[in-house]
Residue frames relative to the residue before (quaternion, step in Angstrom):
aa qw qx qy qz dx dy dz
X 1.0000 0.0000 0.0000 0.0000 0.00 0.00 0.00
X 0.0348 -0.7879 0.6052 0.1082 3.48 -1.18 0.66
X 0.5301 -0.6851 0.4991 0.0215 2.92 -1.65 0.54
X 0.1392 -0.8026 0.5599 0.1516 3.82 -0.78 0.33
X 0.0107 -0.8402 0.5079 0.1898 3.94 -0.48 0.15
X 0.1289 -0.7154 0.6863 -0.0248 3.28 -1.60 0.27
X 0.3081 -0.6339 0.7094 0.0105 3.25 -1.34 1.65
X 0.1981 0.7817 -0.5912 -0.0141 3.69 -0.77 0.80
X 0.1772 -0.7701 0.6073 0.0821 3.84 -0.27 0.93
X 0.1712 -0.7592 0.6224 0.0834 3.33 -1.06 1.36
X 0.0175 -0.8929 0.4397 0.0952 3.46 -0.15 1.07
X 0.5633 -0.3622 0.2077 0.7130 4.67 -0.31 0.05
X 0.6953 0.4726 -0.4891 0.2322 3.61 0.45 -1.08
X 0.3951 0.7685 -0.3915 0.3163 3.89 1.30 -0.54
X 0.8615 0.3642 -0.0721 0.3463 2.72 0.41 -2.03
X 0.7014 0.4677 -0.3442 0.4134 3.18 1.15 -0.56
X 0.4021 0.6926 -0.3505 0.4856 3.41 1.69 -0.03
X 0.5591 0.6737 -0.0600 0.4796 3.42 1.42 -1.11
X 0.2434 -0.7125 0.5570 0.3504 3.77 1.43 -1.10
X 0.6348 0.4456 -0.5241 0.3520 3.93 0.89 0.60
X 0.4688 -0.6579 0.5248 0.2684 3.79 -0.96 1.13
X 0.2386 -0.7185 0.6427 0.1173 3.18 -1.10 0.80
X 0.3531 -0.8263 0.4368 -0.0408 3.61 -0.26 1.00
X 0.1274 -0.6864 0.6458 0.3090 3.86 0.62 -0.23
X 0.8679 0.2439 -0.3859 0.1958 3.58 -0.46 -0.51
X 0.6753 0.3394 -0.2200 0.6167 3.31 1.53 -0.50
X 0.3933 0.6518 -0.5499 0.3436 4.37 0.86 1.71
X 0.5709 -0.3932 0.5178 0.5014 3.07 -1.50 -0.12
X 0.0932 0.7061 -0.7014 -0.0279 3.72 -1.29 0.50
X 0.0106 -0.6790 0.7265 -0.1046 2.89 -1.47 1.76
X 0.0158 0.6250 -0.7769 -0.0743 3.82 -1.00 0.22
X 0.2669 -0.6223 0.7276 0.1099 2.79 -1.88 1.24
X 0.3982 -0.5414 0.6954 0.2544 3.50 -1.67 0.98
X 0.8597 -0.2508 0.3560 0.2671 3.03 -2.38 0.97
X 0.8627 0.3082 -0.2263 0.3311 3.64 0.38 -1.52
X 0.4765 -0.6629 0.3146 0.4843 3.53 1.82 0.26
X 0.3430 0.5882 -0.5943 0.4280 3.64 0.99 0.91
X 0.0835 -0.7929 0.6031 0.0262 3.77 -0.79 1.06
X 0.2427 -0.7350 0.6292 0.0701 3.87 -1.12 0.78
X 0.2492 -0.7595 0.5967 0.0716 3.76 -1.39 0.73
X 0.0262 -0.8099 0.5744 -0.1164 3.13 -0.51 0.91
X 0.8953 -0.0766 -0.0798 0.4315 3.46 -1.52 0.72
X 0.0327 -0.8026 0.5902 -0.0802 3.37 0.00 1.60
X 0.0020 0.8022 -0.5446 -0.2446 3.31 -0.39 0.43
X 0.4176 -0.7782 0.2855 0.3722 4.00 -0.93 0.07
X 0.1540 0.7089 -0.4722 0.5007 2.93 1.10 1.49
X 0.7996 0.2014 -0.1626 0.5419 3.58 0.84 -1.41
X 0.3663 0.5969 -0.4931 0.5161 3.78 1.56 0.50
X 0.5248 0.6700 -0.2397 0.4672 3.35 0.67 -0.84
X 0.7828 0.3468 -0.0784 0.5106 3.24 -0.31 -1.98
X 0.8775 0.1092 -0.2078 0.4181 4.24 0.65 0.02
X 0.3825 0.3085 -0.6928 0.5278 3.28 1.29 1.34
X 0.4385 0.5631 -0.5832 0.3881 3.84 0.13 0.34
X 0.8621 0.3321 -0.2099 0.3200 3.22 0.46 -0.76
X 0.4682 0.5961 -0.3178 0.5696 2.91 1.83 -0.49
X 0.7377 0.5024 -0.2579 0.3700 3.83 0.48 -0.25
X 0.2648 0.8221 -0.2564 0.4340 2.77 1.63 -0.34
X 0.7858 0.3945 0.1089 0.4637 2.55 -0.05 -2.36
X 0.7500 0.3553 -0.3011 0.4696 3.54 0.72 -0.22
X 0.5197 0.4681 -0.4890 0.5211 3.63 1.35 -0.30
X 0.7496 0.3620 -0.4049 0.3783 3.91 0.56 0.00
X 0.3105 -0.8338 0.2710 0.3672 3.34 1.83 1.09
X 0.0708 -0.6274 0.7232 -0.2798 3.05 -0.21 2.11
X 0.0811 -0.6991 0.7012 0.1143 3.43 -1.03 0.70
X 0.4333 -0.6422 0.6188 0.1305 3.59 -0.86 1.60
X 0.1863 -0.6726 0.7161 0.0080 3.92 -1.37 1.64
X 0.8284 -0.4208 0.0742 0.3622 3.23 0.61 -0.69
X 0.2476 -0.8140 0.4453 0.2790 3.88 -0.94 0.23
X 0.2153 -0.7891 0.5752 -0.0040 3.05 -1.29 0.78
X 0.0433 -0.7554 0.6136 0.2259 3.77 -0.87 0.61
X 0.3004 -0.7209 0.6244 0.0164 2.91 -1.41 1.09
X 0.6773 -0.3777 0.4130 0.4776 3.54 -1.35 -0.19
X 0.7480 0.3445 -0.3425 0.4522 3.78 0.60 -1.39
X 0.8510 -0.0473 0.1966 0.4847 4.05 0.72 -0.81
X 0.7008 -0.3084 0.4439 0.4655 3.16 -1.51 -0.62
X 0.1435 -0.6899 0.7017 0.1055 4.03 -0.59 0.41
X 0.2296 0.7587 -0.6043 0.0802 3.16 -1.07 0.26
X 0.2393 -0.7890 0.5646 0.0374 3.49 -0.64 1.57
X 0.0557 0.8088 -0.5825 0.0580 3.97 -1.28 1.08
X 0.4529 -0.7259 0.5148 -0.0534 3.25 -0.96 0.83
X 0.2804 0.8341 -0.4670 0.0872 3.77 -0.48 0.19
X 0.7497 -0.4404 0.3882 0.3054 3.03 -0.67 0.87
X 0.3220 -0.7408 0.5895 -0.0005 3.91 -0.93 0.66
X 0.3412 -0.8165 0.4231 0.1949 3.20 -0.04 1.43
X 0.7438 0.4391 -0.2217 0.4525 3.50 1.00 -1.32
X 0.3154 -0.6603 0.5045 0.4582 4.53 -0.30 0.52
């Protein structure tokens, strides 16, 4: 079986591309430290919402999600899927 991958970083400029305001007081806020250890903070479920939307997306086009990461530029998020052709 093979596989295909994709790196896809959802960053404010995404979402607001998307038609979803991005709000400073009511976003996801993460800051990454120097040593590339990142922290989340005040999620609201509005913006839980606004990125299993997006995360479905990707999975109605049967992306299988490996993993997310927050980074300084965005949301990272690594997927996989299945190759149609052997």
């Amino acid at each position: 079986m093979k596989f295909e991958y994709k790196i896809k970083i959802f960053t404010t400029q995404n979402l607001k591309e998307r038609g979803i305001e991005v709000d400073s007081q009511d976003s996801v806020v993460y800051a990454c430290r120097p040593d590339g250890a990142c922290e989340v903070h005040n999620v609201t479920l509005e913006q839980l919402d606004n990125l299993s939307e997006a995360l479905n997306e990707m999975g109605a086009e049967r992306w299988e999600l490996v993993q997310l990461v927050f980074h300084q530029s965005g949301i990272v998020s690594f997927w996989k899927r299945v190759l149609d052709k052997p």
